[in-house]
PALUM-313251 format. One line per 3 residues: their letters; for each residue y, x, z of C-alpha. Coordinates in steps of 0.25 Angstrom, whole numbers. Each point is the difference from the previous one (the first is absolute). Example, Ala and Ser with C-alpha at 12.3 -4.5 7.8 and 13.67 -1.06 7.14 Angstrom:
BEGIN
AS	-18:49:31  14:6:-2
***
This chain:
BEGIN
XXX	91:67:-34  3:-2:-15  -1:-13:-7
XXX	-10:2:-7  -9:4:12  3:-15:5
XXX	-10:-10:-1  5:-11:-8  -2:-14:5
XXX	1:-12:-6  1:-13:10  -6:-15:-6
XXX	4:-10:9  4:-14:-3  11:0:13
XXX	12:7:-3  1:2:14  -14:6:2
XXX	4:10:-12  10:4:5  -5:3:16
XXX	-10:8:-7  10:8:-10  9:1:13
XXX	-11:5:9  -3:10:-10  13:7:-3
XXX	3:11:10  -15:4:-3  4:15:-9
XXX	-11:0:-9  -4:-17:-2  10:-5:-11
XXX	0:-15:-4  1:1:-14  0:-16:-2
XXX	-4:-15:6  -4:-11:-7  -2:-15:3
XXX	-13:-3:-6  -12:6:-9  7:0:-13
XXX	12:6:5  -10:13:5  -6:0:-12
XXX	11:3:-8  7:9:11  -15:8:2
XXX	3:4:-14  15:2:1  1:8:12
XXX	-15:7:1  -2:-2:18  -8:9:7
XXX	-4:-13:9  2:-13:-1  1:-10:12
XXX	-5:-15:-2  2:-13:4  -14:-9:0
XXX	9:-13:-1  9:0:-10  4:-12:-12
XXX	-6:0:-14  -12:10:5  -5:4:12
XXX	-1:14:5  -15:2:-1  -1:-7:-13
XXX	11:11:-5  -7:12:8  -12:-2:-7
XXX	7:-1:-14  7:13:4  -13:8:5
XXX	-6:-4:-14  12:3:-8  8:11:7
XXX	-4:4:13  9:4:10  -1:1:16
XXX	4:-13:6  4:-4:15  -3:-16:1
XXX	13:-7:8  -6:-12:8  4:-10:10
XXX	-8:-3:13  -7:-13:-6  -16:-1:-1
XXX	2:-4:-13  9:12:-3  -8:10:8
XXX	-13:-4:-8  6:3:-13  6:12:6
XXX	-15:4:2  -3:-3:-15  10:9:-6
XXX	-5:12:8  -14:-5:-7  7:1:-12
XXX	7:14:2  11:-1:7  2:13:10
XXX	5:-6:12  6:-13:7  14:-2:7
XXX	4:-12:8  14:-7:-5  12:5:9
XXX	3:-11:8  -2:-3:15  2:10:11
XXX	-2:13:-7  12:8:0  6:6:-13
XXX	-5:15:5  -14:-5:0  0:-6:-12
XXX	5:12:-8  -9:10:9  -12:-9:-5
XXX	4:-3:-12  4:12:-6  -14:10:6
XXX	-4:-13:-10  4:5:-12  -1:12:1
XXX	-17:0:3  1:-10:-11  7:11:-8
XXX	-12:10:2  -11:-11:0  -11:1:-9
XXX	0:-13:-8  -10:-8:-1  -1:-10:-14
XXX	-12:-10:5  0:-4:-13  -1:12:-9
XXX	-13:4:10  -13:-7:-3  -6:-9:10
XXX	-8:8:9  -7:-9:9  -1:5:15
XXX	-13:2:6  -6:-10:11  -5:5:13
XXX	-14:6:-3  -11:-5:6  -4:12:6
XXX	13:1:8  1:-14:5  -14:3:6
XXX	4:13:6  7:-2:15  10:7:6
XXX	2:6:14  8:-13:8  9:10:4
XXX	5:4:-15  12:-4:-4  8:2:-14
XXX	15:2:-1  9:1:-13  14:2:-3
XXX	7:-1:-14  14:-3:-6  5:0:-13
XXX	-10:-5:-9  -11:-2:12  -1:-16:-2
XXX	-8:2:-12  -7:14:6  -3:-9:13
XXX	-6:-12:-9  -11:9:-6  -2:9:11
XXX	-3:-14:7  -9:-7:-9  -10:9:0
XXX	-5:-1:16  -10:-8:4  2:-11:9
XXX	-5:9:10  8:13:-1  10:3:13
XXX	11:-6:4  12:5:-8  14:2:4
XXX	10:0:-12  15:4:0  5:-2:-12
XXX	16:1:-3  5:-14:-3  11:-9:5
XXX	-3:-13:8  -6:-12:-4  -6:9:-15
XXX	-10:4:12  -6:-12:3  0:-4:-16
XXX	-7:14:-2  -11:-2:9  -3:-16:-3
XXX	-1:7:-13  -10:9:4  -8:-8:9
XXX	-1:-9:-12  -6:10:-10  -8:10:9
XXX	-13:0:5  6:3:13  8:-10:9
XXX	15:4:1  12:-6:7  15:5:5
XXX	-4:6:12  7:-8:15  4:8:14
XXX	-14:0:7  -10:-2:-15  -15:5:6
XXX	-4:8:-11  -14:-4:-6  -10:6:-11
XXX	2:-7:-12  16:-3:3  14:9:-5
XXX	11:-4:8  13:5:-7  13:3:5
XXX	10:-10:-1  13:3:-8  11:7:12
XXX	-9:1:10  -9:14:6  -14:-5:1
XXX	-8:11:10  -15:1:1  -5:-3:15
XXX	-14:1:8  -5:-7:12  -12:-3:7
XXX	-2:-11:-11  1:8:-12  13:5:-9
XXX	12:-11:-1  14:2:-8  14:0:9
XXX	13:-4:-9  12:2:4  14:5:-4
XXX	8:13:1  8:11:-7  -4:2:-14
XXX	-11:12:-1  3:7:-13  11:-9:-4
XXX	-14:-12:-1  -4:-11:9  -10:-1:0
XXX	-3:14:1  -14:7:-5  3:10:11
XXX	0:-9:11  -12:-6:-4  -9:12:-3
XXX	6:7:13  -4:-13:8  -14:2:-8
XXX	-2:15:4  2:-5:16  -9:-14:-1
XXX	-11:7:-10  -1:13:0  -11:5:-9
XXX	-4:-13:-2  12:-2:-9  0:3:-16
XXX	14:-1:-6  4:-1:-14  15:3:-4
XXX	4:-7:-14  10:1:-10  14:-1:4
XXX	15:6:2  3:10:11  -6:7:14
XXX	-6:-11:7  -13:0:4  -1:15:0
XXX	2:2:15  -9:-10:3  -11:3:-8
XXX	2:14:5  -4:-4:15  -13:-8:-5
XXX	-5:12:-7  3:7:15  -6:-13:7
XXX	-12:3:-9  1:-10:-11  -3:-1:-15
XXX	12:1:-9  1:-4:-13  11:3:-11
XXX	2:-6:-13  2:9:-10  13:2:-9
XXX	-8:-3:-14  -3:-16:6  14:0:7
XXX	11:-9:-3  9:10:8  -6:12:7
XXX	10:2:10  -8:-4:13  -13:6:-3
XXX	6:11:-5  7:2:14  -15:-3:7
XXX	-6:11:-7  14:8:3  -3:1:13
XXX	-13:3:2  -3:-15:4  -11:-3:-13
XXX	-16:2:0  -3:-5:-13  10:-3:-13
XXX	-6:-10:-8  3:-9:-13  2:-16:4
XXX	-13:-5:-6  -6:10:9  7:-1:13
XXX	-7:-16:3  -13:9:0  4:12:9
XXX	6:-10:11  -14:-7:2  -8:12:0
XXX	7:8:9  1:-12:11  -14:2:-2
X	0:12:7
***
């Protein structure tokens, strides 16, 4: 692969020792070129200019400015796709989480702990190079579009108890989750959500949620009953699979091989859906890098269930819709505004 094919990275870190993990994890990779690091905000500024990167990685705390504050000065300024770099903290993880609000493309947790070299430069890098195809979005260049709230007309509408909803995203899904999310009643289905993001940014992600929708939302915990009204999302390393008993649906989480090089995995969750629910299942697949969720969504369609796909033109990253539809495994391809509607009224049914 020529050089210029490479997607040129620019890592801004305020560790010397985390720049240079990541420039090291990314160096057997033929077609990822690190063109530059810098320590701080101001330093990117002038190196974005100099050296012209394909994608930018992103500290949030840094000195003299912060990572968001400078995010959001780049997305105004000279927008470019940004991976946000973040510790472990609450603090950390909540300001992570603001900066995809602001445009970023994806989060990645700072290498430390027992990940091995090899799984940082596998994660890493398929990273950058969804970031690299990524359709960017500038929050704010786009007017203020407020989202709808639940319409009267579908909170007083009930659902068959046995419905049950099920969605899966990746790149790009935080923001696609959020409005999907905020426009069901308090007393849609149950709703099981896989969306790839590493531990601890899972539970910041659905507080968040569960903060702003008119649904309850938590990190979903081994045994969760699932409940009308309640989203139980994944948490960050972890398989979360859809279950049914006498007493109604509960989630199972647990470990194991990664599925699609993700944990957790939309597969294993919309396969475990297609046993537990059946037809009573209706399954969205959102925006976001690579295959999974396309075997899954496939064996709902089989088992009788809905299936949803967000189409490219609402898309951060068409890759795993694309791959949905690929296979056969899609009823209906629709725009994101359009997709909270299409869940609801098909669990009608």
């Amino acid at each position: 692969m020529s050089c210029l094919s490479r997607t040129k990275v620019l890592i801004v870190d305020d560790s010397a020792i985390v720049r240079k993990v990541l420039a090291d994890a990314l160096s057997s990779e033929n077609d990822i070129e690190v063109v530059g690091t810098a320590p701080d905000p101001f330093v990117a500024r002038d190196k974005i200019l100099s050296l012209h990167p394909d994608v930018i990685t992103l500290d949030i705390e840094m000195p003299r400015m912060d990572g968001v504050t400078f995010l959001k000065k780049l997305m105004h300024y000279h927008p470019l796709p940004v991976i946000v770099i973040s510790s472990l903290g609450n603090a950390s993880s909540r300001a992570a989480l603001e900066a995809l609000e602001a445009g970023a493309i994806d989060v990645f947790a700072k290498p430390g702990g027992p990940q091995t070299v090899g799984e940082l430069r596998l994660s890493l890098a398929s990273k950058i190079r969804a970031a690299r195809i990524a359709r960017l979005r500038t929050p704010l260049h786009e007017p203020h579009v407020p989202v709808s709230a639940p319409t009267a007309s579908n909170s007083a509408k009930s659902f068959p108890a046995a419905s049950v909803i099920a969605i899966g995203a990746s790149t790009g899904g935080t923001e696609a989750i959020q409005k999907v999310l905020m426009n069901f009643p308090e007393n849609c289905p149950g709703v099981v959500i896989v969306q790839h993001i590493p531990a601890v940014f899972s539970r910041s992600f659905a507080n968040r949620l569960n903060e702003i929708c008119p649904i309850r939302v938590r990190e979903a915990e081994d045994g969760d009953k699932l409940e009308p009204g309640l989203a139980l999302v994944a948490p960050g390393n972890f398989h979360m699979l859809l279950r049914r008993s006498v007493s109604g649906y509960h989630v199972e989480i647990k470990d194991g091989p990664m599925v699609c090089f993700q944990r957790p995995a939309v597969d294993v969750l919309f396969h475990s859906a297609a046993e537990a629910a059946g037809p009573h299942a209706t399954a969205a697949i959102l925006t976001g890098m690579g295959s999974d969720g396309a075997q899954g969504m496939l064996a709902l369609k089989k088992a009788g269930a809905r299936t949803i796909a967000q189409d490219e033109s609402s898309c951060v990253v068409f890759g795993m819709p694309r791959e949905a539809i690929r296979h056969g495994a899609v009823d209906q391809v629709l725009s994101l505004a359009a997709i909270p509607h299409a869940l609801l009224a098909e669990s009608r049914r």
